[in-house]
Biopython code that builds the backbone (N, CA, C, O; Angstrom):
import numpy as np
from Bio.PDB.StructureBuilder import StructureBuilder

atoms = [
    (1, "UNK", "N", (25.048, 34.760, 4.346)),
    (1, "UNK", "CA", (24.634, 34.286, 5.644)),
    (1, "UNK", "C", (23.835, 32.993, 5.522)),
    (1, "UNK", "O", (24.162, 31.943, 6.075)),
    (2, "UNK", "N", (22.821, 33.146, 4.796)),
    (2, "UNK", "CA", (22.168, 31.676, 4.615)),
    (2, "UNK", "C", (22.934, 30.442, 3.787)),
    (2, "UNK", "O", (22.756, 29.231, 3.916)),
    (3, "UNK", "N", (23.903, 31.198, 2.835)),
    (3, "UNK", "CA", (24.292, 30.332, 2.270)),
    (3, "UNK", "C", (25.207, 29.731, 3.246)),
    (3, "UNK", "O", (25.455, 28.546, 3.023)),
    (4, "UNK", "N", (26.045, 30.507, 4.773)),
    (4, "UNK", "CA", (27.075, 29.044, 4.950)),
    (4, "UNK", "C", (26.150, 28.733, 5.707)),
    (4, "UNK", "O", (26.858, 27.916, 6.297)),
    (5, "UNK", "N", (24.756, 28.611, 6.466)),
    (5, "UNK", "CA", (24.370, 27.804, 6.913)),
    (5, "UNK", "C", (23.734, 26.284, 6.013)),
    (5, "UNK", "O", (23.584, 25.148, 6.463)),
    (6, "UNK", "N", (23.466, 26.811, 4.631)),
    (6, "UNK", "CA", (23.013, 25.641, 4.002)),
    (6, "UNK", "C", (24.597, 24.559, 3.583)),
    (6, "UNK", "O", (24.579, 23.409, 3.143)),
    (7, "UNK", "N", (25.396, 25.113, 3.792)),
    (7, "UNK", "CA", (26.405, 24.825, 3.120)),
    (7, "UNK", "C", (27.116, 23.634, 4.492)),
    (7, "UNK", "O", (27.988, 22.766, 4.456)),
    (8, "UNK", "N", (26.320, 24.103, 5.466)),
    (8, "UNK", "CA", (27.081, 23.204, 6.853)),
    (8, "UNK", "C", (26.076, 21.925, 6.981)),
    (8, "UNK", "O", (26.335, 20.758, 7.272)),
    (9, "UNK", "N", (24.738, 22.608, 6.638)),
    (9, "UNK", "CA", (24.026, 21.468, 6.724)),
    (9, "UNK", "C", (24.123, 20.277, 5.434)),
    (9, "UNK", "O", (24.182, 19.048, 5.465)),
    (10, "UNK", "N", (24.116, 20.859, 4.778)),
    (10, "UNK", "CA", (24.437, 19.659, 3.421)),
    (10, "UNK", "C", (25.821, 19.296, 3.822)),
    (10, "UNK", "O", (26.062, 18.089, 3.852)),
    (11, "UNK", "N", (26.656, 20.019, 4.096)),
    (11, "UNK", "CA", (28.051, 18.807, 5.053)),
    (11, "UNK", "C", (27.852, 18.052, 5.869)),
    (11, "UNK", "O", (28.207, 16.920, 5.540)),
    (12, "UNK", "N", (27.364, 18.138, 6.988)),
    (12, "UNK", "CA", (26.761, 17.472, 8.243)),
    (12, "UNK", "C", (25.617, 16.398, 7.699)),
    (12, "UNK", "O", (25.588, 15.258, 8.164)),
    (13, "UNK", "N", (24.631, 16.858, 6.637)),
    (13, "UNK", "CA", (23.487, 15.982, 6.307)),
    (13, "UNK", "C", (24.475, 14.412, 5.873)),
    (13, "UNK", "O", (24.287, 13.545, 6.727)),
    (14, "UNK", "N", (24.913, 14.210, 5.355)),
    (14, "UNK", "CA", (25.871, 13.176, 4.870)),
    (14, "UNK", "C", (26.393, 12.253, 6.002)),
    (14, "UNK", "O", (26.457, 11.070, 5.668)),
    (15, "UNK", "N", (26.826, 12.575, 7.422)),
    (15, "UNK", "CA", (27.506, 12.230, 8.868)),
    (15, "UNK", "C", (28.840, 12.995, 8.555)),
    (15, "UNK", "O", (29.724, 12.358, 9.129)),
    (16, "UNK", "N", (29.132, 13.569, 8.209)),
    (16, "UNK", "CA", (30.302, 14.659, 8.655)),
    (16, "UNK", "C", (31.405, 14.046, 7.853)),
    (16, "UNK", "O", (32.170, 14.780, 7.227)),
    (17, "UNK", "N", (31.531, 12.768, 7.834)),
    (17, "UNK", "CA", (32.842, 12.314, 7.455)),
    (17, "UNK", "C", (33.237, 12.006, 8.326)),
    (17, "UNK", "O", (34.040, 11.296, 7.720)),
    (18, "UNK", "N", (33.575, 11.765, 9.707)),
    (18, "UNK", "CA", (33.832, 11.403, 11.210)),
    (18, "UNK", "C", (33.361, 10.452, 11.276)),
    (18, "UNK", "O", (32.903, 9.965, 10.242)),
    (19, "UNK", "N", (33.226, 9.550, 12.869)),
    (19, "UNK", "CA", (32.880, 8.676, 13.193)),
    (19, "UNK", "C", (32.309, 7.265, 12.316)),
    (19, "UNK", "O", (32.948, 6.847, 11.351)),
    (20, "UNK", "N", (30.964, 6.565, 12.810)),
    (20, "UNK", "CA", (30.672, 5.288, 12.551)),
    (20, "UNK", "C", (30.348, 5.844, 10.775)),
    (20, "UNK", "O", (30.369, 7.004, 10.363)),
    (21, "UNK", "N", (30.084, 4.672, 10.046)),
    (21, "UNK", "CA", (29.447, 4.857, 8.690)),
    (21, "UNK", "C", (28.233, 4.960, 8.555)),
    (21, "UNK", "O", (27.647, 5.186, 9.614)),
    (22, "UNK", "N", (27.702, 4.896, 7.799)),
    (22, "UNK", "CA", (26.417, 5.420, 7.099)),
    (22, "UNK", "C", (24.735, 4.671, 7.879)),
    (22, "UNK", "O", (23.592, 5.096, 8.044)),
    (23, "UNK", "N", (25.592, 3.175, 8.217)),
    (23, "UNK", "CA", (24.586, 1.977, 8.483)),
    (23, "UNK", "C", (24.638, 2.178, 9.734)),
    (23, "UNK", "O", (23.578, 2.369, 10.331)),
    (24, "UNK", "N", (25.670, 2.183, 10.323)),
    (24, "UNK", "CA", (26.246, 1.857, 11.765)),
    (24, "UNK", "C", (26.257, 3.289, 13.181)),
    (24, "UNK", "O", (27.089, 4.189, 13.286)),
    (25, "UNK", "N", (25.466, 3.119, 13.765)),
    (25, "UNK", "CA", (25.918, 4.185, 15.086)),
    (25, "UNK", "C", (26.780, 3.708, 16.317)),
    (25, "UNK", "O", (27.316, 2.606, 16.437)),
    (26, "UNK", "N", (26.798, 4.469, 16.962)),
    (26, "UNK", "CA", (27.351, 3.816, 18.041)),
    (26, "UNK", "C", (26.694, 2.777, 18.772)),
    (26, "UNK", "O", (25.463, 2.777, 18.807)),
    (27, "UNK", "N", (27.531, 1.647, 19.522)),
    (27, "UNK", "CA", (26.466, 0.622, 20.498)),
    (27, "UNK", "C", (26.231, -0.597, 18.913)),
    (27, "UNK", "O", (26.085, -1.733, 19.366)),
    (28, "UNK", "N", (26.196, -0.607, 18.003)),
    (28, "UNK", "CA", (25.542, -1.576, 17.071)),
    (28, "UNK", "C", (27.294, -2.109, 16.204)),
    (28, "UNK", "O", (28.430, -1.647, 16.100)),
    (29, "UNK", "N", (26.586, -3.228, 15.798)),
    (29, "UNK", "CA", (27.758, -4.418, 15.237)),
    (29, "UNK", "C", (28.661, -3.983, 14.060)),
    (29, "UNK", "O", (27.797, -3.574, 13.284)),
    (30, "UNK", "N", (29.863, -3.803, 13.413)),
    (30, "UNK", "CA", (30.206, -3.461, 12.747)),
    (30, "UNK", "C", (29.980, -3.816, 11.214)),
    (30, "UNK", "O", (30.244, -3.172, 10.198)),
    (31, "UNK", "N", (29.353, -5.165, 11.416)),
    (31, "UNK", "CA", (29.158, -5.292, 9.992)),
    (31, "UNK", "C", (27.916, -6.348, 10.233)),
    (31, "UNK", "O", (27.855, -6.896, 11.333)),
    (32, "UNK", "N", (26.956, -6.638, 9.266)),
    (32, "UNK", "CA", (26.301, -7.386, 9.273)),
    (32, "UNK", "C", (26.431, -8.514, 8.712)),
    (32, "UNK", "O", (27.161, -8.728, 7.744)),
    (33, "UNK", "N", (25.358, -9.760, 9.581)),
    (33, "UNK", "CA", (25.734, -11.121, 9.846)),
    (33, "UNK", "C", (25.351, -11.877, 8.377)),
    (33, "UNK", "O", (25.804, -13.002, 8.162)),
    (34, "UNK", "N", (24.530, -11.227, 7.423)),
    (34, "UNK", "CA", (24.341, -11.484, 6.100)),
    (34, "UNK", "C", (23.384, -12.377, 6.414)),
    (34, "UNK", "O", (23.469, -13.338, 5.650)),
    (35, "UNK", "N", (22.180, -12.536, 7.490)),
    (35, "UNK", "CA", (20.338, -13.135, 7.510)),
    (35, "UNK", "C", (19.776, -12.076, 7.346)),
    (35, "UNK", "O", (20.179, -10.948, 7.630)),
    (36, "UNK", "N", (18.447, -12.520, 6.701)),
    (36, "UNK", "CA", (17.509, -11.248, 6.300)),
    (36, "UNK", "C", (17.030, -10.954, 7.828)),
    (36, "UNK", "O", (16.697, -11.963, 8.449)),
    (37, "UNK", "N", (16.943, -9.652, 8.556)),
    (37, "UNK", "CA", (16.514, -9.130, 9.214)),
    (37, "UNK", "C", (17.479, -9.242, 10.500)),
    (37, "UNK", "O", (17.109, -8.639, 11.507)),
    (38, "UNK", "N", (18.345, -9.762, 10.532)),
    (38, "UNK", "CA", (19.477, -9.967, 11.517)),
    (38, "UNK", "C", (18.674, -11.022, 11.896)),
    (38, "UNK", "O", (18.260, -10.457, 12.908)),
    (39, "UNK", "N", (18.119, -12.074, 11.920)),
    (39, "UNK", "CA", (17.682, -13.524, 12.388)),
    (39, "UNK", "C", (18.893, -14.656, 12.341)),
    (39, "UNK", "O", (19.782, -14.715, 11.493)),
    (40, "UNK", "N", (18.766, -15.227, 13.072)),
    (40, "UNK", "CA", (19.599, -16.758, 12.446)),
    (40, "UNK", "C", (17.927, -17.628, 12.116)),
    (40, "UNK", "O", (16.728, -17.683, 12.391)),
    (41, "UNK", "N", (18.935, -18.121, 11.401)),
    (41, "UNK", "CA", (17.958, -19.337, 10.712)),
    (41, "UNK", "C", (17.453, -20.399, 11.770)),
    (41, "UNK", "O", (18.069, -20.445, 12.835)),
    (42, "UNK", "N", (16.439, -21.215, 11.581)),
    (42, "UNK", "CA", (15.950, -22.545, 12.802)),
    (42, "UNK", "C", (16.666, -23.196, 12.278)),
    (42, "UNK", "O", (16.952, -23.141, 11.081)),
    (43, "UNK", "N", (17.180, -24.095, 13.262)),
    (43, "UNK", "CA", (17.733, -25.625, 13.560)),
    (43, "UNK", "C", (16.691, -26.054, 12.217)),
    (43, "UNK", "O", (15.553, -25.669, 11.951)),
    (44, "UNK", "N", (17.650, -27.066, 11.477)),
    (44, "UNK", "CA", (16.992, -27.754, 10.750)),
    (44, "UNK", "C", (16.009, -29.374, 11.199)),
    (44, "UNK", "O", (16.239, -30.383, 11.865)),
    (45, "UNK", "N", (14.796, -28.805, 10.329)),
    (45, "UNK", "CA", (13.487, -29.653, 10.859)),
    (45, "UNK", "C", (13.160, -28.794, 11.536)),
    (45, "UNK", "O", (12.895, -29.669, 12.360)),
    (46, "UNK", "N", (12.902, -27.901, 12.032)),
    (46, "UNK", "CA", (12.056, -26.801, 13.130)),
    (46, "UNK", "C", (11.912, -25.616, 12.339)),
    (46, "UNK", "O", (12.777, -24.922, 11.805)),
    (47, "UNK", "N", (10.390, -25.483, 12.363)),
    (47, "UNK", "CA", (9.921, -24.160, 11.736)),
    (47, "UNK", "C", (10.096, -23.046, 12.377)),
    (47, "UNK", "O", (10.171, -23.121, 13.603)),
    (48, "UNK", "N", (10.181, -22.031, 11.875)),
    (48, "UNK", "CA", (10.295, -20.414, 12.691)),
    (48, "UNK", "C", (8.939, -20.390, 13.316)),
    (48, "UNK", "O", (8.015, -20.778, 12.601)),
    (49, "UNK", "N", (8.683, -20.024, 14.452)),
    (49, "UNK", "CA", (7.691, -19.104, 15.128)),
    (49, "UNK", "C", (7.298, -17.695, 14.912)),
    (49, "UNK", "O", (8.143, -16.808, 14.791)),
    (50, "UNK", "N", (5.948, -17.465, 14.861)),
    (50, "UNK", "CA", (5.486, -16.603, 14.197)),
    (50, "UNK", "C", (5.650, -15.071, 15.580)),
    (50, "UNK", "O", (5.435, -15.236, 16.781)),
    (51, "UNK", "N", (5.906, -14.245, 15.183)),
    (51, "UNK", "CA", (5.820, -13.179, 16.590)),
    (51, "UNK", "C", (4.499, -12.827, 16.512)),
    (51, "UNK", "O", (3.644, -13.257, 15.738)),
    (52, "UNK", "N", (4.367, -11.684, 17.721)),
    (52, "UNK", "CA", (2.867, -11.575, 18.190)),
    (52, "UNK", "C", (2.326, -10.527, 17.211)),
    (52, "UNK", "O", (1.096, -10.548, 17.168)),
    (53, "UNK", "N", (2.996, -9.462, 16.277)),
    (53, "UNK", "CA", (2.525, -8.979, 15.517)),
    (53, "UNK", "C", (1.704, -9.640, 14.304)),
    (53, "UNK", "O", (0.615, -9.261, 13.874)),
    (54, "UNK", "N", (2.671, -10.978, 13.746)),
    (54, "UNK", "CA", (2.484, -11.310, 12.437)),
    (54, "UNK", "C", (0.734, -11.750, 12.307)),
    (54, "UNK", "O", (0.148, -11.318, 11.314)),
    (55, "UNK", "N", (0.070, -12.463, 13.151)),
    (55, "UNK", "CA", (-0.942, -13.045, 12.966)),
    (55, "UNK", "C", (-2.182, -11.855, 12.382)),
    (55, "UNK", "O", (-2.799, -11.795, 11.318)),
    (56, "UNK", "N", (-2.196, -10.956, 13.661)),
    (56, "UNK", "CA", (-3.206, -9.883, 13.675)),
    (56, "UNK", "C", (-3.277, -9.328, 12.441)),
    (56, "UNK", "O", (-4.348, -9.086, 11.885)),
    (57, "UNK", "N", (-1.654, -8.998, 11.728)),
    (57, "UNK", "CA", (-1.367, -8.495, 10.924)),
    (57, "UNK", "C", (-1.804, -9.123, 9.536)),
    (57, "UNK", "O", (-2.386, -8.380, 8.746)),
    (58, "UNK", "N", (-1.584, -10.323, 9.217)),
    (58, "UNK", "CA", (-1.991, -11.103, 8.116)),
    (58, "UNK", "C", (-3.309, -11.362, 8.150)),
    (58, "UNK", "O", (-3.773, -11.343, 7.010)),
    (59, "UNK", "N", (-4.347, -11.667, 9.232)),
    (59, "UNK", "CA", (-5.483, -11.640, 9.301)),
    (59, "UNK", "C", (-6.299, -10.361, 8.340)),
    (59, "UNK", "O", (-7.021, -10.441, 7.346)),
    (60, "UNK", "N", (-5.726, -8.983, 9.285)),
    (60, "UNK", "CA", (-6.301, -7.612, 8.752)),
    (60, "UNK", "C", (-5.929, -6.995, 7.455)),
    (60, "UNK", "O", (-6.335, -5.863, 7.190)),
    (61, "UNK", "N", (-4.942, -7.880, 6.358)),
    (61, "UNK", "CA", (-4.526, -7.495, 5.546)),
    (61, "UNK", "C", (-5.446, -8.362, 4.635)),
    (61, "UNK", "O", (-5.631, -7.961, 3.486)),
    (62, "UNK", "N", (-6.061, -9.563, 5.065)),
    (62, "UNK", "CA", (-6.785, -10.230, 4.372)),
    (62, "UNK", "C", (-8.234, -10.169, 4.472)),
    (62, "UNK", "O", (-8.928, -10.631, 3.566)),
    (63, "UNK", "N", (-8.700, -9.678, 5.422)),
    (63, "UNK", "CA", (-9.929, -9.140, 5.521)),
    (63, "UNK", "C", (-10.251, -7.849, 4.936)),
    (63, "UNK", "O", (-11.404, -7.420, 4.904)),
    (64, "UNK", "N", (-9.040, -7.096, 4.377)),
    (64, "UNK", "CA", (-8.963, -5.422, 4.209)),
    (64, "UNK", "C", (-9.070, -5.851, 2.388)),
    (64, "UNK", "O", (-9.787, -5.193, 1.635)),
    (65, "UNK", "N", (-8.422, -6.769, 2.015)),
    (65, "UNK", "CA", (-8.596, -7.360, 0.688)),
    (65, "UNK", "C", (-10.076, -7.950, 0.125)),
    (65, "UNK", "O", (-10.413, -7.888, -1.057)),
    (66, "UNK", "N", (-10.836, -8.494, 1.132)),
    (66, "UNK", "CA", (-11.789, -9.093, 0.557)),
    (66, "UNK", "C", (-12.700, -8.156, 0.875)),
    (66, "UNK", "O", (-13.653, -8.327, 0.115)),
    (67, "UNK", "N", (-12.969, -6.968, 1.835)),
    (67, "UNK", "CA", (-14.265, -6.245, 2.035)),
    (67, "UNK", "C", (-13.909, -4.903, 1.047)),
    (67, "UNK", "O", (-14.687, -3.985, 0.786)),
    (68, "UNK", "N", (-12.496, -5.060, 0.571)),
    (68, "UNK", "CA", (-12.004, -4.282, -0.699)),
    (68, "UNK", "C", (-12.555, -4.612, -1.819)),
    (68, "UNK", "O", (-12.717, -3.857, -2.778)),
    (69, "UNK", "N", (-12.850, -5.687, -1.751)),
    (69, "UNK", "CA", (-12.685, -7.020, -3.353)),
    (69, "UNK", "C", (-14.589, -7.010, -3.412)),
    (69, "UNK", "O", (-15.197, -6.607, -4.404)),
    (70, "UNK", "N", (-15.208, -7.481, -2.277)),
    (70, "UNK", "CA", (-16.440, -6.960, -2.546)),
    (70, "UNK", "C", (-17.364, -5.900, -2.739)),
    (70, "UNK", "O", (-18.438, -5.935, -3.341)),
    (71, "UNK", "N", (-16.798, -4.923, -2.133)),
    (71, "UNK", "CA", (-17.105, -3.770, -1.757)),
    (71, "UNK", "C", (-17.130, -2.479, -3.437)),
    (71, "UNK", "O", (-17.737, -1.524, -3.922)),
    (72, "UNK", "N", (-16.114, -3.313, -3.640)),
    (72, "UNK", "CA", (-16.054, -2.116, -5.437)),
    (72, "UNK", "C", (-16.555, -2.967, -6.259)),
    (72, "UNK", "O", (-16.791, -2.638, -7.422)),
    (73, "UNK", "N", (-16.794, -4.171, -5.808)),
    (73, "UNK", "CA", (-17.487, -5.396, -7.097)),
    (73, "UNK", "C", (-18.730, -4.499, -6.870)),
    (73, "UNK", "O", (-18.948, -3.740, -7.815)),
    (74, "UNK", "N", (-19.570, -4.416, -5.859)),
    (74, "UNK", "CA", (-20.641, -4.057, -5.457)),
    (74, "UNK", "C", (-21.609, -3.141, -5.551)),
    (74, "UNK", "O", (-22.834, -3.228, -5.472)),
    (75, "UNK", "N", (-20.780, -2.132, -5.755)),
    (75, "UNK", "CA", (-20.996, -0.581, -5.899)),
    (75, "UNK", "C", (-22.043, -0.183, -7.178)),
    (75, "UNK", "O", (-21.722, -0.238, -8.365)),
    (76, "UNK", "N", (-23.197, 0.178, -6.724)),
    (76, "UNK", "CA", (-23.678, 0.713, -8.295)),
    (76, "UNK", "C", (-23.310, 1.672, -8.824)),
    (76, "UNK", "O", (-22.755, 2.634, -8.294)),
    (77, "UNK", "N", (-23.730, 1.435, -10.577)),
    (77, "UNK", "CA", (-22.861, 2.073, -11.251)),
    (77, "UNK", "C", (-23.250, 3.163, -11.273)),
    (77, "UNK", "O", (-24.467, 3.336, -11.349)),
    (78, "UNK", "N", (-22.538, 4.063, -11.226)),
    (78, "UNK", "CA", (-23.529, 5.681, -11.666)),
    (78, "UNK", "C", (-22.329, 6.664, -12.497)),
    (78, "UNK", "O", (-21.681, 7.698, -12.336)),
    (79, "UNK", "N", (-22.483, 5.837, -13.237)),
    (79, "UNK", "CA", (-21.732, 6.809, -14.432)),
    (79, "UNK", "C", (-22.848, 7.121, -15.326)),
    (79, "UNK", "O", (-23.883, 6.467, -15.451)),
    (80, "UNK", "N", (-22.416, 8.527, -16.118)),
    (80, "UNK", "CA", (-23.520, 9.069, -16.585)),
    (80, "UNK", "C", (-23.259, 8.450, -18.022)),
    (80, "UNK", "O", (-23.864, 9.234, -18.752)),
    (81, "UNK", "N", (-22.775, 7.618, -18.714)),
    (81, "UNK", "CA", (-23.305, 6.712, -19.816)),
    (81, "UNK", "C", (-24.447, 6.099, -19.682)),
    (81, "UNK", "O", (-25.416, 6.070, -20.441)),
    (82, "UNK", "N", (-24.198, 5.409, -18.248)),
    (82, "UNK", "CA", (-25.083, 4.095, -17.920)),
    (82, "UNK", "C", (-26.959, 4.967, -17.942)),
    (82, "UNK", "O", (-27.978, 4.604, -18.531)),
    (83, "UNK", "N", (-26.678, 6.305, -16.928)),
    (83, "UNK", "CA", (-27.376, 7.327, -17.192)),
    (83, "UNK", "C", (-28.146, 7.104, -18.342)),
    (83, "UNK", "O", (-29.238, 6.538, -18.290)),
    (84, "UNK", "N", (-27.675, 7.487, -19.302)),
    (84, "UNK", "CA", (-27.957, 8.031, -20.517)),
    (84, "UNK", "C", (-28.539, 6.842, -20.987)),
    (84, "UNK", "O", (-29.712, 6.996, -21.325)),
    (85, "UNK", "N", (-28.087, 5.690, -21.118)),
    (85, "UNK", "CA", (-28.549, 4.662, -21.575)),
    (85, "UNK", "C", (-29.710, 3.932, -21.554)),
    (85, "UNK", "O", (-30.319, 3.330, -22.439)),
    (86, "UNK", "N", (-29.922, 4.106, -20.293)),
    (86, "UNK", "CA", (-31.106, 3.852, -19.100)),
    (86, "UNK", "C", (-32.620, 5.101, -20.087)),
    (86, "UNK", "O", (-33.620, 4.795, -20.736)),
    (87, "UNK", "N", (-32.013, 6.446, -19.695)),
    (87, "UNK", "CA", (-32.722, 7.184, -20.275)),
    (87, "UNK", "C", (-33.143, 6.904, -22.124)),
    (87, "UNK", "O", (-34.229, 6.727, -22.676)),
    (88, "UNK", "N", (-31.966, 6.961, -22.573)),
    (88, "UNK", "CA", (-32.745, 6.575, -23.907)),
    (88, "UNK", "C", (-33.760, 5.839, -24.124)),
    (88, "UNK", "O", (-34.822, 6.131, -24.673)),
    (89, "UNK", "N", (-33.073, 3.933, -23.248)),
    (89, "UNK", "CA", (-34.112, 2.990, -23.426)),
    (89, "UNK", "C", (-35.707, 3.343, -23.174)),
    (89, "UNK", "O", (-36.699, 2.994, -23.815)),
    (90, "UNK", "N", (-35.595, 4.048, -22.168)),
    (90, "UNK", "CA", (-36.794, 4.315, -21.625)),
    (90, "UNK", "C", (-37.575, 5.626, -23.052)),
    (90, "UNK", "O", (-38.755, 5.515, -23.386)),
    (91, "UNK", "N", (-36.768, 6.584, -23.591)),
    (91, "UNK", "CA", (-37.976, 6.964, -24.214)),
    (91, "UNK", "C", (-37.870, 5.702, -25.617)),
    (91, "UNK", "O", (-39.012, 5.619, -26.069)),
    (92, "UNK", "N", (-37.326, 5.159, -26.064)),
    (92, "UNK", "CA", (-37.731, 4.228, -27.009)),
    (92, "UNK", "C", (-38.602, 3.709, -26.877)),
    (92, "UNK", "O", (-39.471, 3.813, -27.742)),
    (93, "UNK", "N", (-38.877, 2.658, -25.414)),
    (93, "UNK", "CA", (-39.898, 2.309, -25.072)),
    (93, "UNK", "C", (-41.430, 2.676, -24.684)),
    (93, "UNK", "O", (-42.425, 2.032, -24.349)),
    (94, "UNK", "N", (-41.039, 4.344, -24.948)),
    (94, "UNK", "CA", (-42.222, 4.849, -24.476)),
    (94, "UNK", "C", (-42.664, 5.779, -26.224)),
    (94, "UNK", "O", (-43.582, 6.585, -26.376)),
    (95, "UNK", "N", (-41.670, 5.307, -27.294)),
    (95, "UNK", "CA", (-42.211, 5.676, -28.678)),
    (95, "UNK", "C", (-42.596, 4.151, -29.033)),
    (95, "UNK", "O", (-43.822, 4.063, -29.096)),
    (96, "UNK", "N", (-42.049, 3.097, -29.251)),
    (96, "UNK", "CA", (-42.941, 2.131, -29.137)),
    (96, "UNK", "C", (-44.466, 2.091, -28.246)),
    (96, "UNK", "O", (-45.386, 2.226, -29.052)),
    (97, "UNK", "N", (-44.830, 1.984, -27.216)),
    (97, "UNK", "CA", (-45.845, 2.018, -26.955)),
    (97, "UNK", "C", (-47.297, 2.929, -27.835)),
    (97, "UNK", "O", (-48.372, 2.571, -28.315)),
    (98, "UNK", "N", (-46.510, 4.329, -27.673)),
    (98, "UNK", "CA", (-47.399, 5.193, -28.606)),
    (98, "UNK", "C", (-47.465, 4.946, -30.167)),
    (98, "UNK", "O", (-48.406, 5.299, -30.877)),
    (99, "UNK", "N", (-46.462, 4.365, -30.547)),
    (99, "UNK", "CA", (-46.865, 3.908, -31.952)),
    (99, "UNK", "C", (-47.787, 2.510, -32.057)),
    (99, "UNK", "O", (-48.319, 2.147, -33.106)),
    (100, "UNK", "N", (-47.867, 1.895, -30.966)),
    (100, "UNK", "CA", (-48.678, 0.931, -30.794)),
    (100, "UNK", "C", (-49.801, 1.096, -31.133)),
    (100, "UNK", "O", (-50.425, 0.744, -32.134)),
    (101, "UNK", "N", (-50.251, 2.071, -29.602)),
    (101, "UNK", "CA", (-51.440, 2.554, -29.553)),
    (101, "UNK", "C", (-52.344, 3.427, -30.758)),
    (101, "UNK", "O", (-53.515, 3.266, -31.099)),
    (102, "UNK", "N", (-51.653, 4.087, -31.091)),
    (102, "UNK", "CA", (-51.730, 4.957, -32.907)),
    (102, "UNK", "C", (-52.619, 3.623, -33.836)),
    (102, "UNK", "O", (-52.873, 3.768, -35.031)),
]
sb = StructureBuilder()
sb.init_structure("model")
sb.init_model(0)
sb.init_chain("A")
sb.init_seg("    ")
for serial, (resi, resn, name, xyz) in enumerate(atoms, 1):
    if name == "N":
        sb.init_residue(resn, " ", resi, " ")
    sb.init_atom(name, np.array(xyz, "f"), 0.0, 1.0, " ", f" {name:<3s}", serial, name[0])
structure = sb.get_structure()
């Protein structure tokens, strides 16, 4: 029982073998025009125009980079080497003193 239902869906998962191909549904072009994104290219000497997404978008990807970029530069360290290190110095410095004083 479960098996012919898995067995219809892994047929069907594929498009059946029927109708449009793999890329293509109904309503859309049969083959593509070979520009990246279905664009035509600008008239030469005329730059592309940017759409209303791109700006916001490149802005927040570059602000998300640099408060990234400072933000882990920034961070104190607290690994427990640094720990430890910290601690040692400190009793060294505090057996120096007493051997001073001695």
């Amino acid at each position: 029982m479960v098996r012919g239902r898995l067995r219809a869906a892994v047929r069907t998962r594929g498009g059946g073998g029927e109708g449009a191909g793999r890329w293509t549904s109904p309503g859309t072009e049969e083959r593509p025009k070979g520009y990246v994104f279905n664009r035509l290219p600008p008239p030469p000497g005329q730059s592309r125009e940017w759409e209303d997404w791109e700006l916001p978008c490149y802005i927040t990807s570059f602000l998300t980079i640099v408060i990234l970029g400072v933000g882990l530069n920034a961070k104190p360290d607290l690994t427990l080497e640094t720990w430890a290190h910290q601690k040692a110095l400190e009793r060294l410095q505090k057996q120096e003193t007493a051997s001073d004083s001695d």
